[in-house]
LUMKE-249990 format. One record per residue: residue in one letter; x, y, z of N, C-alpha, C in turn. Coordinates in steps of 0.02 Angstrom, whole numbers, plus 50000, padded with zeros to 5 digits. Example, Ala and Ser with C-alpha at 12.3 -4.5 7.8 and 13.67 -1.06 7.14 Angstrom:
BEGIN
A506604971650390506154977550390506604983550390;S506424988850354506844994750357506455000250394;
END
This chain:
BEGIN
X534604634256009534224630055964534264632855893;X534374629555844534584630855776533804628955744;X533664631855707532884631355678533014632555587;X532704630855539532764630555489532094636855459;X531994636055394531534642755389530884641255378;X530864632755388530254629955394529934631455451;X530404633155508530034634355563529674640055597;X530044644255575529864650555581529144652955560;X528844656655589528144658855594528364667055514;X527604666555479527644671655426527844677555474;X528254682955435528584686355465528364693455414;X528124701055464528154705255394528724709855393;X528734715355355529304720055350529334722955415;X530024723355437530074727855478530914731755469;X530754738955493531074745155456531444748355522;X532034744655546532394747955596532414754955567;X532464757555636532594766855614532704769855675;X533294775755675533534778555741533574787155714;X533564790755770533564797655742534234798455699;X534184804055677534534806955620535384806455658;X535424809455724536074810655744536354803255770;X535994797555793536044792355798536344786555750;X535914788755730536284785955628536944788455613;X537074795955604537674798955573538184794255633;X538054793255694538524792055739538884785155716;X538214779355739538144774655702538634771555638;X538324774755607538834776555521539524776555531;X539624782855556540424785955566540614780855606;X540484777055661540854771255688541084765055660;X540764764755580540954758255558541514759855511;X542004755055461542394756855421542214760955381;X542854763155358542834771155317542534766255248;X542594762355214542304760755165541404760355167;X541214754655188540494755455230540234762355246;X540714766155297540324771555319540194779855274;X540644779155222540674782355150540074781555110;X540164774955091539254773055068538514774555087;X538714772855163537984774955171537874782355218;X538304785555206538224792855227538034794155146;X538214791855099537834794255047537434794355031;X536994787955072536384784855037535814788755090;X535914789755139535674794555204535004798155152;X535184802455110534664804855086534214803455050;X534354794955010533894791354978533394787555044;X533764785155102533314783455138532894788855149;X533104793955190532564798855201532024798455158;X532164799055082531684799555036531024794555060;X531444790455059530944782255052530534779855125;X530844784355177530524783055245529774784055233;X529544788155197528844788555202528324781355184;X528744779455141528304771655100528714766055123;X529224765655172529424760655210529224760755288;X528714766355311528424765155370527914763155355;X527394765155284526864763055250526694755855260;X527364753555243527504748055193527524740855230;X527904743155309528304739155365528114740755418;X528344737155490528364738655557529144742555578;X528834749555583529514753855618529644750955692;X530234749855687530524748255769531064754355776;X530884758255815531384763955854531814758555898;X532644761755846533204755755879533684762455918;X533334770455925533714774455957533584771256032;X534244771056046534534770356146534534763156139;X534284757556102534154751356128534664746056080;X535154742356125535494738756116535424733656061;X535784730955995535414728755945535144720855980;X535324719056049535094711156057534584713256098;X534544717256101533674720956144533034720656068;X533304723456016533124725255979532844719855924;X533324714055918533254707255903532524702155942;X532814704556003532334699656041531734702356059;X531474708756039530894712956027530434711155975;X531014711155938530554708555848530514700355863;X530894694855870530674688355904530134687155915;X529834691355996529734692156053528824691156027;X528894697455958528344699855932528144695255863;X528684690355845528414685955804528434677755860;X528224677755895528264672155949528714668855950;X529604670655930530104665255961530504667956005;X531074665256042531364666656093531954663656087;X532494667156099533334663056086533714666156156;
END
């Protein structure tokens, strides 16, 4: 079912996040362009984790499949695909 953004229920921040060695893995598996970038940026997030858990709903995406992870956050704003 295809839904427009009228339909969708208000939605707030939420701040995927996986441990540190998860991430580097993560990272290093995508293209060398992409994965260059944000091994750089690694330490600005760190910075900012403190006022983006503040800020948002942390979802721990360590071990869990990203369509697990999708349909969690859904799940928790009441839709279902």
């Amino acid at each position: 079912m295809l839904c427009t953004v009228s339909d969708l229920p208000e939605l707030g921040d939420f701040v995927l996040h996986t441990d540190q060695d998860t991430l580097a893995r993560r990272i290093e598996a995508d293209d060398a362009a992409a994965s260059n970038w944000r091994m750089k940026h690694l330490p600005a997030y760190r910075e900012a984790f403190p006022w983006l858990s503040r800020e948002g709903h942390v979802v721990d995406t360590t071990g869990t499949p990203p369509a697990q992870v999708a349909r969690s956050i859904a799940a928790g704003a009441g839709l279902t695909f």
